[in-house]
TORZA-778048 format. One line per 3 residues: number of its first residue (from 1); their letters; for each residue x, y, z of N, C-alpha, C, CB. Coordinates in pm, whole numbers, padded with zeros to 5 digits. Glycine has a CB too. Layout:
NUM) a) X Y Z X Y Z X Y Z X Y Z; ...
% end
This chain:
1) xxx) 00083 -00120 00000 00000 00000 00000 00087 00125 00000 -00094 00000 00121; 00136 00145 00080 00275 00230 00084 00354 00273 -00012 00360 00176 00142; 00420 00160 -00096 00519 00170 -00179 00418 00247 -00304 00600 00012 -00210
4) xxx) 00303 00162 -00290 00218 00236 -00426 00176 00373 -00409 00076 00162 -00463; 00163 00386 -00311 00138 00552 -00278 00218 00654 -00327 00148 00583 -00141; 00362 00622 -00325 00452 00681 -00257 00510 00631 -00449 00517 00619 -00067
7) xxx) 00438 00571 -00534 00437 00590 -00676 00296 00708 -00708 00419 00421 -00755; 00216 00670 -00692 00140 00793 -00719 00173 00905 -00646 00008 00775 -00701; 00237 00951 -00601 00274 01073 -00544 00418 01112 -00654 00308 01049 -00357
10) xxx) 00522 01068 -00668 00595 01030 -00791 00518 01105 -00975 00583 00834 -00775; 00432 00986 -00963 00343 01042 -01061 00270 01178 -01110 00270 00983 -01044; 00231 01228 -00941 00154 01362 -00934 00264 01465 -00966 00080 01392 -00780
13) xxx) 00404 01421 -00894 00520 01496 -00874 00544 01556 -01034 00651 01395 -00807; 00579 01437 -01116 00584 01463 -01289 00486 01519 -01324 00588 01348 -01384; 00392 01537 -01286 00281 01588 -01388 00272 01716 -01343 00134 01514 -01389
16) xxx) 00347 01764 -01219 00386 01912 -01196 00443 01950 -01247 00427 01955 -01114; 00541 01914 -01226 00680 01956 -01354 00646 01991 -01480 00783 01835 -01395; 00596 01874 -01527 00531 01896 -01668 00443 02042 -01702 00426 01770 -01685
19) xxx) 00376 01995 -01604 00285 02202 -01641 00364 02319 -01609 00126 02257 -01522; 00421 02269 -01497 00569 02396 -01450 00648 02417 -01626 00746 02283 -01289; 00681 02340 -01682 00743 02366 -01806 00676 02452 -01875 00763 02261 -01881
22) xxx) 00577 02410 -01896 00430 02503 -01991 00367 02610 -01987 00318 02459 -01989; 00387 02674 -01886 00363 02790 -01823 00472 02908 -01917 00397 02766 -01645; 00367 03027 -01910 00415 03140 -01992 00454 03208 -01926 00347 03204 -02068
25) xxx) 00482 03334 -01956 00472 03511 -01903 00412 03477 -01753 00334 03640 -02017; 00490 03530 -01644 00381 03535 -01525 00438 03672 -01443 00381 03373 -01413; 00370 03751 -01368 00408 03843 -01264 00326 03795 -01133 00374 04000 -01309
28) xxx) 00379 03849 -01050 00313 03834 -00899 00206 03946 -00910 00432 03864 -00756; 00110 03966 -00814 00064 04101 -00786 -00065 04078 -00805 00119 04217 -00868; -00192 04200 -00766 -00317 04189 -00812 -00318 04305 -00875 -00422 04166 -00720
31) xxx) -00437 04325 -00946 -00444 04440 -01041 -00590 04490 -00996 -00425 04396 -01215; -00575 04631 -00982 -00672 04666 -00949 -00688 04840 -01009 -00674 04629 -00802; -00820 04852 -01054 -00870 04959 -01133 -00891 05105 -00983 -01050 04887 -01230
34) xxx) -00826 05218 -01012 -00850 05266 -00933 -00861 05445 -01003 -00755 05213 -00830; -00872 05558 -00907 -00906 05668 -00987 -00823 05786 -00962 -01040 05701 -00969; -00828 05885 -01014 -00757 06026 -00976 -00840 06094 -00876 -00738 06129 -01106
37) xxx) -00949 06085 -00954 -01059 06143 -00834 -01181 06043 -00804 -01135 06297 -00888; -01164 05999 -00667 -01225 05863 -00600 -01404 05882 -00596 -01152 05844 -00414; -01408 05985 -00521 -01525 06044 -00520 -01627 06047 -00653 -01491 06167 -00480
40) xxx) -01571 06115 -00738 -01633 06121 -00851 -01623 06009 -00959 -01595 06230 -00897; -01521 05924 -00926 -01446 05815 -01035 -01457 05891 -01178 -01536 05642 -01046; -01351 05941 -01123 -01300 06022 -01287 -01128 05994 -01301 -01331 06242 -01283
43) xxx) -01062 05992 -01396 -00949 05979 -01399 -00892 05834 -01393 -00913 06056 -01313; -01025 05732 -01450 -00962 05556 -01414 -00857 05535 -01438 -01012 05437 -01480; -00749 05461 -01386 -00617 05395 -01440 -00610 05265 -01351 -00472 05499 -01421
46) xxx) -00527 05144 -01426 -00515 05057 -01379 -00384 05015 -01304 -00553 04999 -01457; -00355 04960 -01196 -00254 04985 -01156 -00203 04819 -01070 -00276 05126 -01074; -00028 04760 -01088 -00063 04635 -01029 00039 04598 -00924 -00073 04528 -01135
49) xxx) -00007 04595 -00772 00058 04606 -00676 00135 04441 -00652 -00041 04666 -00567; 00225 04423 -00593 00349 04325 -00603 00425 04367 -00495 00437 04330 -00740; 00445 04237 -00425 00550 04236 -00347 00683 04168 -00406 00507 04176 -00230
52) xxx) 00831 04236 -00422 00942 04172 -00457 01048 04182 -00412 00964 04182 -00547; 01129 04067 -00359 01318 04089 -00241 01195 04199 -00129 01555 04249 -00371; 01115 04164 -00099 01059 04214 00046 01003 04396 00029 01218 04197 00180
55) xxx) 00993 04402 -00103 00968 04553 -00140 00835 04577 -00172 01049 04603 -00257; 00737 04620 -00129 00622 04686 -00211 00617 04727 -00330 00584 04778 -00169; 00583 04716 -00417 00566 04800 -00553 00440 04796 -00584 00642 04752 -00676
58) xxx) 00441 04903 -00685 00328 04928 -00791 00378 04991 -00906 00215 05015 -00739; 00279 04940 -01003 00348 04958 -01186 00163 05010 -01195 00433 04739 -01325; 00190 05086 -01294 00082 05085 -01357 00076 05046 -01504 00038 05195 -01339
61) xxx) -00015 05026 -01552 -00065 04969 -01644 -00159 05010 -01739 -00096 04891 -01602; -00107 05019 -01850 -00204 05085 -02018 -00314 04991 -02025 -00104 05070 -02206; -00383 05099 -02074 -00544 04993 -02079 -00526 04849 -02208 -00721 05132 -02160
64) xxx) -00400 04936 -02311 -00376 04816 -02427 -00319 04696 -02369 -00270 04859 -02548; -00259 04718 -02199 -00182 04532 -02172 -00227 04549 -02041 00031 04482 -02188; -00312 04584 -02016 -00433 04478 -01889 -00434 04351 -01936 -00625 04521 -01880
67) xxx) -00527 04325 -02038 -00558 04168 -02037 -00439 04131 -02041 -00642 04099 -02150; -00293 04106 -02093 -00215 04030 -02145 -00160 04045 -01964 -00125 04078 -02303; -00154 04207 -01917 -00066 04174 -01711 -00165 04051 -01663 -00101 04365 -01539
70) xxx) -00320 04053 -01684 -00409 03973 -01623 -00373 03840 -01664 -00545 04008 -01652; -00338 03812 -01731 -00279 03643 -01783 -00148 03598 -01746 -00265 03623 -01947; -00102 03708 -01711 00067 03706 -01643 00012 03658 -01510 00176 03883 -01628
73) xxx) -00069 03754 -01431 -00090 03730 -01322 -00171 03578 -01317 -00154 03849 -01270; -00263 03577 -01363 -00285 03425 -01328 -00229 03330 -01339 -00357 03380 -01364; -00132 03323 -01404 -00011 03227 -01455 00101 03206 -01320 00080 03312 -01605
76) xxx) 00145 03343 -01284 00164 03309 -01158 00122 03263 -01045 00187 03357 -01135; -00024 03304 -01029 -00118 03236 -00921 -00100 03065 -00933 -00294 03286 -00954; -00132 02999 -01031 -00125 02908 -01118 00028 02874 -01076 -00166 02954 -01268
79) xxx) 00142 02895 -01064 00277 02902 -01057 00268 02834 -00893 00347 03072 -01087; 00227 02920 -00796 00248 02930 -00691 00139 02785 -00656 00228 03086 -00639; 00038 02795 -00722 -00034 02678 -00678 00004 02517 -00686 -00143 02692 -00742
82) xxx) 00100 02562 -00772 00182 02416 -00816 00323 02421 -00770 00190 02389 -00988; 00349 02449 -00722 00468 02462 -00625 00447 02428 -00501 00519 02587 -00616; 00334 02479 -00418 00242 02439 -00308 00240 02297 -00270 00108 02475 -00342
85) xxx) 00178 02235 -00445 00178 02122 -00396 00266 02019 -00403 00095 02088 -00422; 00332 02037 -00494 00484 02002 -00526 00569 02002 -00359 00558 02145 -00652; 00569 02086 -00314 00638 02119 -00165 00566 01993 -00086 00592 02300 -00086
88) xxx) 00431 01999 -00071 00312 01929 00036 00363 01770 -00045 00086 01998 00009; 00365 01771 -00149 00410 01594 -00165 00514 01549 -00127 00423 01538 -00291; 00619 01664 -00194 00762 01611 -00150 00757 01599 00044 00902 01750 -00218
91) xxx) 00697 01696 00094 00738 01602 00229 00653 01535 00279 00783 01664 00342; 00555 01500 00215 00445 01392 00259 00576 01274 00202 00247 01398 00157; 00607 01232 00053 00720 01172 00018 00797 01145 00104 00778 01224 -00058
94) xxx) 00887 01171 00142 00984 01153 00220 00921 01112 00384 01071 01288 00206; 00804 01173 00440 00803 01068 00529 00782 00961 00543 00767 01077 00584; 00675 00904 00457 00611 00822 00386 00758 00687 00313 00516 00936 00265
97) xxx) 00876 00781 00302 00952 00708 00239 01037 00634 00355 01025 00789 00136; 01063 00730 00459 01117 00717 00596 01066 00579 00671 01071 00848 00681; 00913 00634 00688 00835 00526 00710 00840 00380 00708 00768 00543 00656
100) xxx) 00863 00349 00538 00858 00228 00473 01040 00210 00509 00790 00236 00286; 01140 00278 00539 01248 00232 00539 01284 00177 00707 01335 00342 00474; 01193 00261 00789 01192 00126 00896 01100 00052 00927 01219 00148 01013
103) xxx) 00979 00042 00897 00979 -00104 00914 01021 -00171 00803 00853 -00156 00947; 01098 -00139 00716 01211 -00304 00676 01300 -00319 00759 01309 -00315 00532; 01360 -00220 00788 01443 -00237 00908 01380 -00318 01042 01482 -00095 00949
106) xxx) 01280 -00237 01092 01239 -00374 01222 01194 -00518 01192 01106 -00332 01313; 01182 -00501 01050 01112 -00624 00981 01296 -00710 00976 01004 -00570 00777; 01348 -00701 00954 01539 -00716 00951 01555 -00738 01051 01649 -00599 00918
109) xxx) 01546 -00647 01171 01593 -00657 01294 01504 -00783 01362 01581 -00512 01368; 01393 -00814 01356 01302 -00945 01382 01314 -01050 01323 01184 -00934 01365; 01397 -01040 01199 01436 -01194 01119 01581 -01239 01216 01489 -01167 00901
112) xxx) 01653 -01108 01200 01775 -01157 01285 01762 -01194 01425 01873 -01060 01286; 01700 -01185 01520 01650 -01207 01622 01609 -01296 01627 01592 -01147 01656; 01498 -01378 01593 01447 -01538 01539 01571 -01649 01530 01377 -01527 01363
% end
């Protein structure tokens, strides 16, 4: 049961990778439409806040590459979500691998004992 697990987890592992390869253009950040004058919402511009090396930023953004920052950004969301789990297997993996390496060992240590 174990050993097969601990192949489908293997399996899931590659098929991260695999989309990790496939992945385009990405930025961190959310994008959010905001104004010159709030009150009145006059003056819209779009603007896309990011944290980077521990810095705040903001870029703003032409109305002609919104959609294309918005596909960056989800790509990274998308990025981070598969990394997540990539992380959560690998050490589910390894205990799981730990696991199965002693009891062969007590399973060893009880043959020799006999």
């Amino acid at each position: 049961m174990s050993k097969k697990k601990i192949e489908e987890m293997v399996e899931e592992i590659d098929g991260i990778k695999k989309e990790l390869m496939e992945l385009g253009e990405m930025r961190p950040g959310s994008l959010s439409k905001q104004y010159r004058k709030p009150k009145e919402k006059v003056g819209a511009y779009y603007q896309l806040s990011y944290m980077h090396k521990m810095k705040s930023r903001t870029d703003y953004v032409r109305p002609q590459f919104l959609e294309r920052t918005q596909e960056q950004v989800n790509t990274y969301k998308r990025f981070k979500k598969l990394t997540e789990r990539w992380v959560e297997l690998g050490i589910a993996h390894a205990k799981l691998t730990v696991e199965i390496a002693e009891k062969e060992l007590e399973k060893q240590a009880r043959i020799r004992h006999s």
